[in-house]
VOGU-3710 file (C-alpha; in Angstrom, 3 decimals, decimal comma):
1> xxxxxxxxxx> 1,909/-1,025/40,373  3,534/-2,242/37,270  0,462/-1,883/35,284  0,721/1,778/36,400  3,862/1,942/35,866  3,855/0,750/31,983  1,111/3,157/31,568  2,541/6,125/32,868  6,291/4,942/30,469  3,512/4,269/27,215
11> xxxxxxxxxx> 1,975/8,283/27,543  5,656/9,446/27,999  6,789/7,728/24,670  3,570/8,379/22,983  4,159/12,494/23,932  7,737/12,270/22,602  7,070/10,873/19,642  3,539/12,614/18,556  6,011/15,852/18,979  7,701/14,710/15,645
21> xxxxxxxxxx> 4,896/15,329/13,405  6,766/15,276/10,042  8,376/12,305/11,014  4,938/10,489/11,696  3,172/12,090/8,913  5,412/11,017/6,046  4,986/7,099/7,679  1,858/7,453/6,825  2,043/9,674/3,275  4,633/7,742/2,397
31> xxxxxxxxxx> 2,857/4,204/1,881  0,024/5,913/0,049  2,017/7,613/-2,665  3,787/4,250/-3,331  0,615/3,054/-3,246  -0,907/4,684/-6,051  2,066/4,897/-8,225  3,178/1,415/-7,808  -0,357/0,569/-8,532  -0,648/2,305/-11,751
41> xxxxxxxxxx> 2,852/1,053/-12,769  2,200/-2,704/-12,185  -1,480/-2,073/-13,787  0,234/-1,415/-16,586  3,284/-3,903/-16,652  1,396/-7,131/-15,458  -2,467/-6,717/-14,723  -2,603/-5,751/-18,760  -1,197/-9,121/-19,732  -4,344/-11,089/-18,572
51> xxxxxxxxxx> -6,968/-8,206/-19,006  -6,224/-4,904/-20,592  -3,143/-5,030/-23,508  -3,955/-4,537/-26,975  -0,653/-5,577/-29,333  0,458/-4,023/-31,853  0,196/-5,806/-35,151  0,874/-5,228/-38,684  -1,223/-7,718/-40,892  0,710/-8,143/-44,524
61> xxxxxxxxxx> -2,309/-10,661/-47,012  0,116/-11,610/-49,359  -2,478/-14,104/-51,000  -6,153/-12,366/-51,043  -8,147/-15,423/-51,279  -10,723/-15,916/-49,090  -9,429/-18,042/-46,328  -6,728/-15,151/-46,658  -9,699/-12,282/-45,925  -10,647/-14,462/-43,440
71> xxxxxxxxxx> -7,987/-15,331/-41,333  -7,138/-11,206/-41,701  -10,868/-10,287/-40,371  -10,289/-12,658/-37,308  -6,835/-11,543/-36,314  -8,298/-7,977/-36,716  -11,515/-8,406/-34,763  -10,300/-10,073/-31,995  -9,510/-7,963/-28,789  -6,348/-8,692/-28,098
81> xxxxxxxxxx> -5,256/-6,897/-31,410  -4,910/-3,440/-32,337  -4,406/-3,384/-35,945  -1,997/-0,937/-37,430  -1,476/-0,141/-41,048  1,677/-1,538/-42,611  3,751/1,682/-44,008  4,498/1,547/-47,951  8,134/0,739/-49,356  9,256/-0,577/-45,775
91> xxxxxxxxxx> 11,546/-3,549/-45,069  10,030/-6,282/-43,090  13,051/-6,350/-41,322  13,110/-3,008/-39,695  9,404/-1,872/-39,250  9,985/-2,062/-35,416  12,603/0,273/-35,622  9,707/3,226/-35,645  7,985/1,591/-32,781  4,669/1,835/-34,706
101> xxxxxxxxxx> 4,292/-1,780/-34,152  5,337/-5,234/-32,009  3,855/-7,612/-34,267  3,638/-8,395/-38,001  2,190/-10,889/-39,577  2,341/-12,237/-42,922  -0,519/-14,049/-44,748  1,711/-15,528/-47,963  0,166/-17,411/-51,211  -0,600/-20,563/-50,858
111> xxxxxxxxxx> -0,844/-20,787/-46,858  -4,033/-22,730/-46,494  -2,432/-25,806/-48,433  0,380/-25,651/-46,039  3,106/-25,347/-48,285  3,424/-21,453/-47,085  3,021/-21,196/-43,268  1,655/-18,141/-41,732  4,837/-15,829/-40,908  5,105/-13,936/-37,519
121> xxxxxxxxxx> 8,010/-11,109/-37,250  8,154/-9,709/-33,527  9,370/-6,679/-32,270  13,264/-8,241/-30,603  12,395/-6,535/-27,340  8,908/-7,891/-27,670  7,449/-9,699/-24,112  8,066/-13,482/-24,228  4,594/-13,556/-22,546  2,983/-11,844/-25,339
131> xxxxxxxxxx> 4,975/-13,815/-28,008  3,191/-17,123/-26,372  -0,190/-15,331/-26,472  0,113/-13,606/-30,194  1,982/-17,579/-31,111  -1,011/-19,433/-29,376  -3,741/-17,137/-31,209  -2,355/-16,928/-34,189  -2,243/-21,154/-34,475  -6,142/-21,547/-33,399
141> xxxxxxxxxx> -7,469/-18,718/-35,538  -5,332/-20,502/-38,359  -6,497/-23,849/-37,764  -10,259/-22,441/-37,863  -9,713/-21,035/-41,434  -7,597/-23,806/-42,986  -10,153/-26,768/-41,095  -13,185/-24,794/-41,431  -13,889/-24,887/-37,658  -16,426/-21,888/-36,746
151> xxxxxxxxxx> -14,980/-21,528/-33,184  -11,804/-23,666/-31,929  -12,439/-22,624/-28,525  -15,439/-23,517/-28,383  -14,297/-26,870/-29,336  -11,514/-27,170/-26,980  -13,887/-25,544/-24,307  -15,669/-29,330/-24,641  -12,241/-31,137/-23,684  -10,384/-29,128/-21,167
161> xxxxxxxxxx> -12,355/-26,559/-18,566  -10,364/-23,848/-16,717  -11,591/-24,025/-12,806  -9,186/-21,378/-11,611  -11,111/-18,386/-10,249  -10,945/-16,182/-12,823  -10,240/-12,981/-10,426  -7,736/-14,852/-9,082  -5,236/-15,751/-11,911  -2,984/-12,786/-11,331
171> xxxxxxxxxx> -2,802/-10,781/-8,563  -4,725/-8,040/-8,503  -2,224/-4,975/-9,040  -3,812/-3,156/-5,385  -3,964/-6,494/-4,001  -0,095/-6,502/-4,430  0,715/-2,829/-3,645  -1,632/-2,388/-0,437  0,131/-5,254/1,671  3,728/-5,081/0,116
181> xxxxxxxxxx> 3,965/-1,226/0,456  1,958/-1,288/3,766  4,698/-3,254/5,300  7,462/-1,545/3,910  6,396/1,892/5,479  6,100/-0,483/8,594  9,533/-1,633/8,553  10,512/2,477/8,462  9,466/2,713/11,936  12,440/1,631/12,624
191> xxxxxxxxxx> 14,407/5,280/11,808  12,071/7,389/14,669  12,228/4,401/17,070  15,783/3,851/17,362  16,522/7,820/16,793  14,530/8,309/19,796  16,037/5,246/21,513  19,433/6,733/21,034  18,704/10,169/21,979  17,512/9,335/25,299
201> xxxxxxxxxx> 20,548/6,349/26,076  23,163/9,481/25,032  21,710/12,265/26,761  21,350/9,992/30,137  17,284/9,568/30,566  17,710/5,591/30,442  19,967/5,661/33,115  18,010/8,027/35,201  14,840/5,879/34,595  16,604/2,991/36,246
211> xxxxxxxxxx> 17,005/5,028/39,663  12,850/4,978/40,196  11,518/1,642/41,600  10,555/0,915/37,894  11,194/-2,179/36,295  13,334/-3,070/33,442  10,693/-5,007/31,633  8,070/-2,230/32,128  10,520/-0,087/31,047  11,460/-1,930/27,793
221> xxxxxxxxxx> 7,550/-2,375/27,011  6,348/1,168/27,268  9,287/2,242/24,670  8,170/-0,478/22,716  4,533/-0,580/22,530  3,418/3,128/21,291  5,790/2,062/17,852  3,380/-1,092/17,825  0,859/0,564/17,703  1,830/3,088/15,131
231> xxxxxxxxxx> 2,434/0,180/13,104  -1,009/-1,540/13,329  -2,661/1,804/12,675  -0,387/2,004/9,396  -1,417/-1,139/7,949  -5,183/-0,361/8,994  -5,055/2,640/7,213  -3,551/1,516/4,112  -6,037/-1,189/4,246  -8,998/1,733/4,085
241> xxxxxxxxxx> -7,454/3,382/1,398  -6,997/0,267/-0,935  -10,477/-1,062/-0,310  -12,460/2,238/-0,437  -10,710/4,753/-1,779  -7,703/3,602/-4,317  -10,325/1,497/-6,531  -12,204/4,600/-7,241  -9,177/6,807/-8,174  -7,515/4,314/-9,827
251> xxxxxxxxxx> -10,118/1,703/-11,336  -8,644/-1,745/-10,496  -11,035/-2,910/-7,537  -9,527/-4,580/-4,006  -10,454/-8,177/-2,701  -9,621/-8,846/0,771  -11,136/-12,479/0,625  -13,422/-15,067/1,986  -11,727/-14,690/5,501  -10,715/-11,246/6,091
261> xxxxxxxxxx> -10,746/-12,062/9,767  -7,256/-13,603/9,662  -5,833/-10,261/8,908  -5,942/-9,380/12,511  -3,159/-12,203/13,628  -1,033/-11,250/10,645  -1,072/-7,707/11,073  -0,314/-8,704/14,908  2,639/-10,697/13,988  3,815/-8,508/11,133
271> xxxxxxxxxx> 4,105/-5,188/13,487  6,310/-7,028/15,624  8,092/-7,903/13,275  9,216/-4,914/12,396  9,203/-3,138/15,759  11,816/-5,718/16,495  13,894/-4,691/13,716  13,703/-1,731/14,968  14,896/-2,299/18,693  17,900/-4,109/16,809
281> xxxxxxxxxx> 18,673/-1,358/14,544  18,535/0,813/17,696  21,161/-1,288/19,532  23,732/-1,677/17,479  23,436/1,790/15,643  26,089/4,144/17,741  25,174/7,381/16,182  22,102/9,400/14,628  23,742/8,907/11,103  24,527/5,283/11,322
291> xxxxxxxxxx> 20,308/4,598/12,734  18,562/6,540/9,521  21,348/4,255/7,141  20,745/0,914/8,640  17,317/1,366/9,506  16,388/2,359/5,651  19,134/0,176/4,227  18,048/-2,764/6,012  14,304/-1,805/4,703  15,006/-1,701/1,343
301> xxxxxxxxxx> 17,619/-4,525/0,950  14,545/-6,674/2,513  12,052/-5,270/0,217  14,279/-6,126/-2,608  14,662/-9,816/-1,589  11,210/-10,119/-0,321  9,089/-9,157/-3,272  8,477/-5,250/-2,971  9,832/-3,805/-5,611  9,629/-6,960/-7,740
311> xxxxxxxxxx> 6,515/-8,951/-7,134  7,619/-12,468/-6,110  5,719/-14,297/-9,003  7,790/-12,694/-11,937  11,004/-13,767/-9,849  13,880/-16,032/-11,460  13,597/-19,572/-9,274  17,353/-18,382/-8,203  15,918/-14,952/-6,783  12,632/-16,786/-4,978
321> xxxxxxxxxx> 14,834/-19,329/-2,926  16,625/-16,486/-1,926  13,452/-14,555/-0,780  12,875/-16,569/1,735  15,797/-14,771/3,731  13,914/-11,624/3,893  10,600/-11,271/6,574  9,198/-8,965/4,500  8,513/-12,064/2,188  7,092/-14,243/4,449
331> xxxxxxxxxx> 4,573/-11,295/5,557  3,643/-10,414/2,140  2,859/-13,915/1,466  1,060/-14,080/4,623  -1,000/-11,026/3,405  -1,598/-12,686/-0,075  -2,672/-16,112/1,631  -5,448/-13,603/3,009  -6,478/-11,566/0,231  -5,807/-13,933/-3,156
341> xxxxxxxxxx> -5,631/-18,126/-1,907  -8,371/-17,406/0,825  -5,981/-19,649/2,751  -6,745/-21,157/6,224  -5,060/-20,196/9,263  -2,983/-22,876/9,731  -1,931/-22,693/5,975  -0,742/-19,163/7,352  0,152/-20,522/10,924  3,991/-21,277/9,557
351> xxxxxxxxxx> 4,719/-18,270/7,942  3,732/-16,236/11,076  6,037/-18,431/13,057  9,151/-17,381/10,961  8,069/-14,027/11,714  8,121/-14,499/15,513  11,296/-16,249/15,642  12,454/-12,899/13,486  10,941/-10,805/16,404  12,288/-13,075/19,106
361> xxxxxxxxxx> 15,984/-13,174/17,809  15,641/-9,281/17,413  14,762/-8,617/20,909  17,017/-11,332/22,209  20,464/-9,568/20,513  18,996/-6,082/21,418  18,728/-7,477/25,302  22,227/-8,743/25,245  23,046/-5,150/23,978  21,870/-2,882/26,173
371> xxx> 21,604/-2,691/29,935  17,638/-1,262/30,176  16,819/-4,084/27,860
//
């Protein structure tokens, strides 16, 4: 009977809220523009530090000798340089100002006896990343002119070996979109579900429910569940898009790991997570207006904290301790334990707990709020 029951509740709220179509559509449009964009943006800002950015540098050979040529041909040849030329009758000291260039470097007289050190002028709003990277190159292509060393890295290859997998230094820029963006939108389904929770406790429908023989609990489920479901088919298909159709469109391929498998209890956890939220935002909002500000509010505060819009890595340590407050971070790091550490479950097992107790408390101060829950 109460199987019926919930079924009969679940088709009702499906019916109600498949007539919104706009409202459904953009939770789904939504996470794929960001998606994209947010892909091509941190493509650009972080994947390029490890794999794609050519600097900007002006080479001045002050002393023409041939360590001098020398040390010029390797700073030019090597890839992480784009040479520009040096403009005539310019001041060292303001040939960024054009923005021609973010590096110059000067190859005085006398440098190979060390009593003139190579100089290095860097644009002042220059990356400190890059200035490590330019600073670091710049010192072993040095030492293999002045020492005569054909290939430094080479020789340092022989002392110290790098076992990091080398597609998993950074985070792939989809690999950080897909989940982070994924749950976002999934945290949104919090605006139509308490909208439509509100409409129906105003306009009397929850109180004329409760004269059938139905019960509360079935009652609270089949609201519920069609929302949890919208959320699992979210994620699922913003996991199709980054593994088979983003790479394509925008070139940076998608990993999901050596145990894909555990995405199914995460994405469990994570939806009710956020359908939660969104039973609490429906309780204590008292109007319309007050569920589409908390619910998106409440979003995007968490996606701040939780490493949406910032990715968690590039964080201050101030700003990642305070991460931790958000769920969204604990999903996305359940997500990247998945896709990037290849992480067993019980490495994930604690981060999914947080994320129940999150659900729990949700639908524990929602119950204490309202009668039908």
């Amino acid at each position: 009977m109460i199987k019926r029951q919930l079924s009969e509740i679940v088709k009702k709220e499906m019916h109600i809220m498949l007539r919104d179509k706009q409202t459904i559509l953009l939770l789904f449009l939504m996470p794929l523009a960001l998606i994209f964009f947010m892909t091509l943006a941190f493509k650009g800002v972080y994947a390029d530090k490890i794999y794609e950015k050519q600097i900007s540098t002006m080479i001045e050979n002050e002393s023409k000798t041939p360590k001098a040529n020398l040390l010029e041909q390797k700073i030019t040849s090597n890839k992480l340089i784009k040479r520009v030329e040096l403009p005539p009758g310019v001041d060292k000291d303001r040939i960024f100002e054009q923005g021609k260039a973010q590096v110059l470097v000067v190859i005085p007289g006398g440098f190979e006896t060390g009593t003139s050190p190579v100089e290095i002028y860097f644009d002042p709003v220059f990356d400190t990343g890059y200035k490590v990277a330019v600073r670091s190159l710049m010192a072993s292509l040095t030492v293999e002119v002045v020492m005569g060393i054909e290939n430094i890295d080479a020789v340092v290859a022989g002392l110290i070996t790098e076992k990091t997998r080398k597609d998993m230094i950074v985070p792939n820029p989809l690999q950080l979109t897909v989940p982070a963006y994924a749950i976002f939108a999934m945290f949104f389904i919090a605006i139509p579900m308490s909208i439509g929770f509100l409409k129906e406790k105003n306009d009397g429908t929850l109180q004329r429910l409760f004269t059938y023989a139905v019960s509360p609990n079935a009652i609270a489920l089949g609201k519920i569940i069609p929302y949890y479901i919208i959320n699992i088919i979210q994620f699922v298909l913003m996991l199709f898009v980054g593994v088979f159709i983003a790479p394509s469109l925008i070139g940076t391929p998608f990993q999901t790991g050596t145990h894909p498998w555990h995405l199914i209890p995460v994405t469990l956890v994570v939806a009710a997570a956020t359908t939660g939220f969104g039973v609490l935002i429906a309780t204590l909002a008292k109007t319309l207006e007050q569920t589409s500000t908390l619910a998106a509010s409440g979003a995007i505060l968490m996606g701040v904290l939780g490493g949406i819009m910032v990715p968690h890595f590039v964080m201050s340590p101030l700003m990642q301790k305070l991460a931790m407050i958000s769920p969204i971070y604990w999903a996305h790091q359940s997500y990247l334990d998945v896709f990037l550490r290849n992480a067993n479950l019980n490495i994930i097992l604690p981060k999914l707990a947080v994320l129940l107790f999150f659900a729990l408390a949700c639908f524990l101060i929602a119950g204490r709020r309202v009668k039908w829950m």
